[in-house]
N, C-alpha and C positions, 0 to 999 in steps of 0.2 A: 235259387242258389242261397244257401247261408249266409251270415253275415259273419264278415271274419273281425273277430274282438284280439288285439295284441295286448294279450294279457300279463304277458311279461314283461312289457316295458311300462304299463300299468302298475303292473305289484312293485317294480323298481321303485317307480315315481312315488308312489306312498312312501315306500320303507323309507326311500330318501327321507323325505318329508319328518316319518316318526322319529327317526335314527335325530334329528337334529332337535324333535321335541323330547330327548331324554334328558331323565332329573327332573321333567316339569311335575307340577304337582295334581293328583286327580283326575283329569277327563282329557286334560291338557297333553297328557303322554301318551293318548293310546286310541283316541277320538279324532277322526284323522281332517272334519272340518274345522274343528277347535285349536286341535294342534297347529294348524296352516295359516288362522289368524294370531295363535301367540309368537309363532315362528315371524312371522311376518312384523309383529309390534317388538318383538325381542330383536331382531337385525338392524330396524330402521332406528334403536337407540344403541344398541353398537355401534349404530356409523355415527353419529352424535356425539357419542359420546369419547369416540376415539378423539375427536376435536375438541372438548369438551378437558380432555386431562391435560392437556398441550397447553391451555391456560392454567388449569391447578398448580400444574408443578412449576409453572414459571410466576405465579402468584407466591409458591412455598419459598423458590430462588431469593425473589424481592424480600420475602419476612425472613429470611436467614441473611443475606449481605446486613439488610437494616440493622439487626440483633446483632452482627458480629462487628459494625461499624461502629454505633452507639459510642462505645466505651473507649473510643477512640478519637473521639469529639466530634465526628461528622454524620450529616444525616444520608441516605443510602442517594439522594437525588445528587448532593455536592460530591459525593463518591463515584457515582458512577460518570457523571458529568466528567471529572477529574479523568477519569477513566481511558473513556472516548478521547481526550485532548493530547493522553500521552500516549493510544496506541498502543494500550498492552496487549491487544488481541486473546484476552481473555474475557472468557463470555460468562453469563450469570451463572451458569450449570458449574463452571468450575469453580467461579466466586464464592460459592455456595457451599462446593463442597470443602474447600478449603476454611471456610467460617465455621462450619461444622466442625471437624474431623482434626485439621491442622493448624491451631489458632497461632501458630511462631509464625506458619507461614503467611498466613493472612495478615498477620500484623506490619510482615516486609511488605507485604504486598502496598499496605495503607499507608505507611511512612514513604517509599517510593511516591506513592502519587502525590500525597502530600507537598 
């Protein structure tokens, strides 16, 4: 008896595979054991790296409060400190953006805690 090869979920399982090495550059998009280790080292710093911005932006948050507090005589530690005490239930992401974008309101924001 023949040997039965399921060739169609075979050719899926590659295509899969190349379909996710597209845009790579060279050997990497169309070479389907090369493609299957770049896919493989490109994923595991996606997940990485998804953790990885979650710190950036909350490192940007701190260097934006800091630069919007500055000029207002406090350093970002006595501000946020001050912060937590009075329970404004606002968090860096909007501290931030308010230092940025809305400096009138930010500046209520500091004389309040002040």
């Amino acid at each position: 008896m023949p040997r039965s090869v399921n060739s169609v979920a075979s050719r899926r399982r590659r295509k899969k595979l190349l379909k996710l090495a597209k845009g790579y550059w060279g050997k990497r998009k169309n070479v389907l054991t090369i493609a299957k280790h770049s896919i493989d080292k490109g994923l595991g710093y996606a997940y990485r790296d998804r953790k990885t911005k979650k710190r950036n932006f909350r490192s940007l948050w701190i260097m934006r409060i800091n630069a919007g507090v500055r000029p207002h005589g406090m350093s970002y530690s006595q501000f946020i400190g001050k912060v937590n005490t009075k329970n404004l239930g606002l968090n860096r992401k909007v501290l931030a953006d308010l230092a940025m974008n809305h400096p009138e309101t930010f500046k209520a924001v500091v004389e309040k805690v002040k």
